[in-house]
N, CA, C and O atoms as a MOPAC input file, in Angstrom:
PM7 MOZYME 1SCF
protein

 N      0.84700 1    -1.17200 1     0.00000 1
 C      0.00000 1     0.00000 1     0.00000 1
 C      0.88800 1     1.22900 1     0.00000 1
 O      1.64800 1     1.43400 1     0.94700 1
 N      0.81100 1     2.07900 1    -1.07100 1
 C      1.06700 1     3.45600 1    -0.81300 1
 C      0.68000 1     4.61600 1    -0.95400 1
 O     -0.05600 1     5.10400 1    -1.81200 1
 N      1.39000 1     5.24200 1     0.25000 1
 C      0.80400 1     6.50900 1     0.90200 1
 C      1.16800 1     7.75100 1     0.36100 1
 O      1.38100 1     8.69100 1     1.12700 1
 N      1.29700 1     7.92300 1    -1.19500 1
 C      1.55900 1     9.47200 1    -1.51600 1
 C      0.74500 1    10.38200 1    -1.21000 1
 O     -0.46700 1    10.20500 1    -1.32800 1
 N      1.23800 1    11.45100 1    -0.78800 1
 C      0.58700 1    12.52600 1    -0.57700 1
 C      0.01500 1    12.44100 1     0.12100 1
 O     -0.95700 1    13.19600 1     0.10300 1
 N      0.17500 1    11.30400 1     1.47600 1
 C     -0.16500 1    11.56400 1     2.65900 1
 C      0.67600 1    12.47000 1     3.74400 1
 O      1.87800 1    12.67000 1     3.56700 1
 N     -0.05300 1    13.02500 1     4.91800 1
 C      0.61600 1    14.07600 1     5.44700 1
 C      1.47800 1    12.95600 1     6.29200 1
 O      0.79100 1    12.05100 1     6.76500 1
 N      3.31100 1    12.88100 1     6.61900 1
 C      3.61400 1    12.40700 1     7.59800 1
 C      2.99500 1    11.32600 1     8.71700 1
 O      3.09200 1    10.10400 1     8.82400 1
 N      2.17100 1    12.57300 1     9.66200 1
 C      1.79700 1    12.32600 1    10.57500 1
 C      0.68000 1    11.20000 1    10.58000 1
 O      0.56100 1    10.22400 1    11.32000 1
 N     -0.24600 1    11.72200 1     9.32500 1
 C     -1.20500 1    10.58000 1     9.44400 1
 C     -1.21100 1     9.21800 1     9.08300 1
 O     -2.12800 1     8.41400 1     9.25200 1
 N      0.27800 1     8.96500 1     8.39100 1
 C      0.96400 1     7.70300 1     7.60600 1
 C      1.47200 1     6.75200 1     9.33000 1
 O      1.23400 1     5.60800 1     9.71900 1
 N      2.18500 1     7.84400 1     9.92100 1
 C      2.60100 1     7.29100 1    11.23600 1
 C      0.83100 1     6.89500 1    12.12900 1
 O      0.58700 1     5.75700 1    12.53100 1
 N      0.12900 1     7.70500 1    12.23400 1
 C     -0.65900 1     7.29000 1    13.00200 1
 C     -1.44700 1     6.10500 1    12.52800 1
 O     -1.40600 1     5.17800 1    13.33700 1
 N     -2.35400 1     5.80200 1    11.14300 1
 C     -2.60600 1     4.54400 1    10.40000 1
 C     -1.71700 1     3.34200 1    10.88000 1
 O     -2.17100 1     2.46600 1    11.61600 1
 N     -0.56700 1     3.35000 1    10.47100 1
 C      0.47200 1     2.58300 1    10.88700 1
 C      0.34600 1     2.18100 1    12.15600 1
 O     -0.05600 1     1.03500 1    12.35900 1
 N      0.62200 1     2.92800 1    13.11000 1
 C      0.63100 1     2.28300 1    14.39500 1
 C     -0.65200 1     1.90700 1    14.65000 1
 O     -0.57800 1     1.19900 1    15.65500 1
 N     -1.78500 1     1.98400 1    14.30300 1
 C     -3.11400 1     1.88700 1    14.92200 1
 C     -3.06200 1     0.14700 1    14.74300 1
 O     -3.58100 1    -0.71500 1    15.45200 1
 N     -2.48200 1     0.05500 1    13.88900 1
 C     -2.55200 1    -1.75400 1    12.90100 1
 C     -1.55000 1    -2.50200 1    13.57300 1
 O     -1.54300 1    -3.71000 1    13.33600 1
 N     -0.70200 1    -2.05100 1    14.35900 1
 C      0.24200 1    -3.09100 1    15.61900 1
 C      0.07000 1    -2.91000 1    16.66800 1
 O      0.19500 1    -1.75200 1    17.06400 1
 N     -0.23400 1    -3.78000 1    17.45000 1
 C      0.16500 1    -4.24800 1    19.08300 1
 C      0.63100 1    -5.17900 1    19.65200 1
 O      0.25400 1    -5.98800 1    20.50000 1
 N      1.87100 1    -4.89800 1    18.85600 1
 C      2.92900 1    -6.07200 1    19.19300 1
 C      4.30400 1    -5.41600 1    19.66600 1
 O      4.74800 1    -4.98100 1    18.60300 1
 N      5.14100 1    -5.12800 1    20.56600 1
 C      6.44000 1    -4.37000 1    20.52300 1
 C      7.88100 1    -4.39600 1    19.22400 1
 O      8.75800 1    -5.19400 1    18.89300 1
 N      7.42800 1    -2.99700 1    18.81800 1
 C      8.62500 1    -2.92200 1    18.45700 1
 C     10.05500 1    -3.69900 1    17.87600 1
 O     10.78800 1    -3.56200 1    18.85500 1
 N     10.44200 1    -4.05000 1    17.38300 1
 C     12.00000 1    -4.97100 1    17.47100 1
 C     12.58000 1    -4.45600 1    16.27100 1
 O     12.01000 1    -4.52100 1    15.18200 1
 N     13.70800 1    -3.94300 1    16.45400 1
 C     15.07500 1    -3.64300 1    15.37400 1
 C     16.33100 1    -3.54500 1    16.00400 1
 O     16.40800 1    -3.58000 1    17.23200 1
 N     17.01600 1    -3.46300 1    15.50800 1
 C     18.81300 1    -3.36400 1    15.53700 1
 C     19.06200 1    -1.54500 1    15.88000 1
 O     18.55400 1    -0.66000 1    15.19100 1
 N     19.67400 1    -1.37900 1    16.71500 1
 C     19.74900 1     0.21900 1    16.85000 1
 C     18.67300 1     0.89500 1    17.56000 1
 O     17.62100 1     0.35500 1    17.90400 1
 N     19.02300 1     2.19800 1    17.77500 1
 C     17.89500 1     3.11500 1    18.13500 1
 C     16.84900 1     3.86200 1    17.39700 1
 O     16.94000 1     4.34000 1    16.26700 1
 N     15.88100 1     3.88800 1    18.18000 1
 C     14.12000 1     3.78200 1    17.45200 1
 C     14.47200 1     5.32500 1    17.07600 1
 O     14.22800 1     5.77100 1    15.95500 1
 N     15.01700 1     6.03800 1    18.02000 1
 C     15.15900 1     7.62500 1    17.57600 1
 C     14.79900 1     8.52300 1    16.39100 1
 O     15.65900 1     8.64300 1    15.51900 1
 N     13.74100 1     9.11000 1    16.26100 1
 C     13.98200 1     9.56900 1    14.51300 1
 C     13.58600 1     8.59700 1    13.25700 1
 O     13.51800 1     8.90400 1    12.06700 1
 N     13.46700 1     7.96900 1    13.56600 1
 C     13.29400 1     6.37200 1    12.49200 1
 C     11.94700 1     6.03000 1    12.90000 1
 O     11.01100 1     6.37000 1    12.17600 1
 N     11.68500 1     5.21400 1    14.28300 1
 C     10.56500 1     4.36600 1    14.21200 1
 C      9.30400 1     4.85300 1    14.61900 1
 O      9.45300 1     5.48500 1    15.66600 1
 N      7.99500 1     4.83400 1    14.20600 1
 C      7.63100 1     5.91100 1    14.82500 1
 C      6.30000 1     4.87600 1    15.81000 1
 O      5.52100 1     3.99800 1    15.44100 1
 N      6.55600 1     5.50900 1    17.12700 1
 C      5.27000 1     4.24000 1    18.00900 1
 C      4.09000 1     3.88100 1    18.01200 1
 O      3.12600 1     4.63400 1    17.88000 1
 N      4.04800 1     2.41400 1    18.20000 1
 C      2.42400 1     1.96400 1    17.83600 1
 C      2.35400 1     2.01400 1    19.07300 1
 O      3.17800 1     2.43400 1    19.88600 1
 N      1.02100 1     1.43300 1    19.26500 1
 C      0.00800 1     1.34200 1    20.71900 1
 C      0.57100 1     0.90900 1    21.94800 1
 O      0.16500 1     1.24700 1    23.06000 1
 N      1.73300 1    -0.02000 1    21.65400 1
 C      2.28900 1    -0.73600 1    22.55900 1
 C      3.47000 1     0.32400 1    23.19100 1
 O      3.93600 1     0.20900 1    24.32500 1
 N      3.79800 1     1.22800 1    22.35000 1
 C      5.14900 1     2.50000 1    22.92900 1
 C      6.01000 1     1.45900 1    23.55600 1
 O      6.14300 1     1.67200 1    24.76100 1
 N      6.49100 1     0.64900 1    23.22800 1
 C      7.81100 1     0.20900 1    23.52200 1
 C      8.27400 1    -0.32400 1    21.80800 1
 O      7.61300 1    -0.58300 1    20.80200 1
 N      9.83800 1    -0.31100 1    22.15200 1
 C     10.55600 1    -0.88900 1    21.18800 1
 C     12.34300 1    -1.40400 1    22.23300 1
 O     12.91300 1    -0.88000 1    23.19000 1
 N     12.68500 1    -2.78900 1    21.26500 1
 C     13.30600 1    -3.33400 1    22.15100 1
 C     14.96900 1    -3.43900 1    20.71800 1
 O     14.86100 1    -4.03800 1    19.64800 1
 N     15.84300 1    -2.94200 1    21.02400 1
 C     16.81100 1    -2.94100 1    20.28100 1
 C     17.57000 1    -4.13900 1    20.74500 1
 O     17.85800 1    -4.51100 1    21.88300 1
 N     17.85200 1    -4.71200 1    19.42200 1
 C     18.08300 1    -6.02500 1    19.71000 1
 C     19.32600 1    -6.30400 1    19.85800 1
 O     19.68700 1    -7.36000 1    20.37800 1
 N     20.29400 1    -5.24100 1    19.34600 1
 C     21.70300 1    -5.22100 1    19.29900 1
 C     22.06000 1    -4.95600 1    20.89300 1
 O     23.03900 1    -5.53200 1    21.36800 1
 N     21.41600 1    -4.25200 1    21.55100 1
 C     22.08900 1    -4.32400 1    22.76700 1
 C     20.97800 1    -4.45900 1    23.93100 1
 O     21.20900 1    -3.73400 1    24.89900 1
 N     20.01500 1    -5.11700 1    24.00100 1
 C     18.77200 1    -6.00900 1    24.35900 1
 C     18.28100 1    -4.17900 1    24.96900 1
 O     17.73100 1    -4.29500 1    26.06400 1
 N     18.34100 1    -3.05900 1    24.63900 1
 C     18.14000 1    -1.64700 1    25.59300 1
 C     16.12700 1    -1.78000 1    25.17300 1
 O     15.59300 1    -2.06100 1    24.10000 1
 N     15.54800 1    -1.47100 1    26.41100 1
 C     14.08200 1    -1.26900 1    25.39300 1
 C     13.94400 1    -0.00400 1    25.48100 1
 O     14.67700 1     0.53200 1    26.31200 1
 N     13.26500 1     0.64400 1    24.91600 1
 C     12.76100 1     1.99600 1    25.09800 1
 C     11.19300 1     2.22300 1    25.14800 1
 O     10.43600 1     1.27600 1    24.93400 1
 N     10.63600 1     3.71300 1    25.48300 1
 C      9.69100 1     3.70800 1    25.37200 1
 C      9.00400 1     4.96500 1    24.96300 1
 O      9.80100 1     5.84600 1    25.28700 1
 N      7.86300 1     5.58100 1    24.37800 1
 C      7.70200 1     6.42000 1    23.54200 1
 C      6.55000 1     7.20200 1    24.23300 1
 O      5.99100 1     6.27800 1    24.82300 1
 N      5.89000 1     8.24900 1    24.51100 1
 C      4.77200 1     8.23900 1    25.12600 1
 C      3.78200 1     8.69600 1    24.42700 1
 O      2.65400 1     8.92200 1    24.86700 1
 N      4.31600 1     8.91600 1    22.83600 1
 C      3.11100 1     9.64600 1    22.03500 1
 C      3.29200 1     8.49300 1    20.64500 1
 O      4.27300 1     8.21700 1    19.95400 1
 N      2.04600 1     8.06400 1    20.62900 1
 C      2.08900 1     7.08900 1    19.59000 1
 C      2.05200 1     8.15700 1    17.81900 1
 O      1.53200 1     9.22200 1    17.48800 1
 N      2.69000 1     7.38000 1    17.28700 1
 C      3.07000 1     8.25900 1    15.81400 1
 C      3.93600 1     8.47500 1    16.06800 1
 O      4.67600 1     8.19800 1    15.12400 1
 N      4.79300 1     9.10000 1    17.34900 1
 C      5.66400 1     9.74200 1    16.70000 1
 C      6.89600 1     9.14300 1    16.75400 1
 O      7.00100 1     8.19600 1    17.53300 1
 N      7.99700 1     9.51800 1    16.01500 1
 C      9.40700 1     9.08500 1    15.40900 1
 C     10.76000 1     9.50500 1    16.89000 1
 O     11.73200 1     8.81900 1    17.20400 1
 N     10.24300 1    10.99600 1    17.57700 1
 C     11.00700 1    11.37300 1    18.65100 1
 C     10.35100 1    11.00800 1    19.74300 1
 O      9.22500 1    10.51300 1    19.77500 1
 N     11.24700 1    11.31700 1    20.89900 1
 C     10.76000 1    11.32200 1    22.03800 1
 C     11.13400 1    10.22800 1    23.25800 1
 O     11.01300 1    10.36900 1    24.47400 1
 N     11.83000 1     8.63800 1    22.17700 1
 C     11.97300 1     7.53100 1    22.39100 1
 C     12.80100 1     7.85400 1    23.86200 1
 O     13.60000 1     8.79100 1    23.86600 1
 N     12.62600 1     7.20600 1    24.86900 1
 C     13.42700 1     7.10200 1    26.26300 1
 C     13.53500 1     5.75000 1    26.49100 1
 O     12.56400 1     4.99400 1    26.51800 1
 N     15.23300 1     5.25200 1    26.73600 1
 C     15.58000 1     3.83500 1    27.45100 1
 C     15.30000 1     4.00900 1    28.58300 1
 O     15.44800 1     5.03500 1    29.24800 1
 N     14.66300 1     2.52700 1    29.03500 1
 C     14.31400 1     2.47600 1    30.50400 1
 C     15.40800 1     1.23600 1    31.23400 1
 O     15.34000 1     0.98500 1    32.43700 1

């Protein structure tokens, strides 16, 4: 499915609405991933999880 000429934000929010499952990639979510429902993501390279408090968005990510 693609999203031209969708605004950003509403590509991120669609997106996350459709997972509730955590997160998982290599590296930090920072800038890149942007949070579904679950606001965690678990970097697998160095087991760190983080957590997001505004779903959509790409910033904000904090290791706990």
């Amino acid at each position: 499915m693609g999203f031209t000429g969708w605004p950003d934000a509403m590509v991120s929010d669609y997106i996350s609405r459709g997972a509730d499952y955590m997160l998982v990639g290599s590296g930090s979510p920072e800038g890149v991933q942007p949070a579904n429902r679950t606001r965690q993501y678990l970097d697998t390279s160095t087991t760190q999880l983080y957590v997001n408090p505004v779903i959509g968005s790409r910033t904000g990510w904090v290791a706990v």
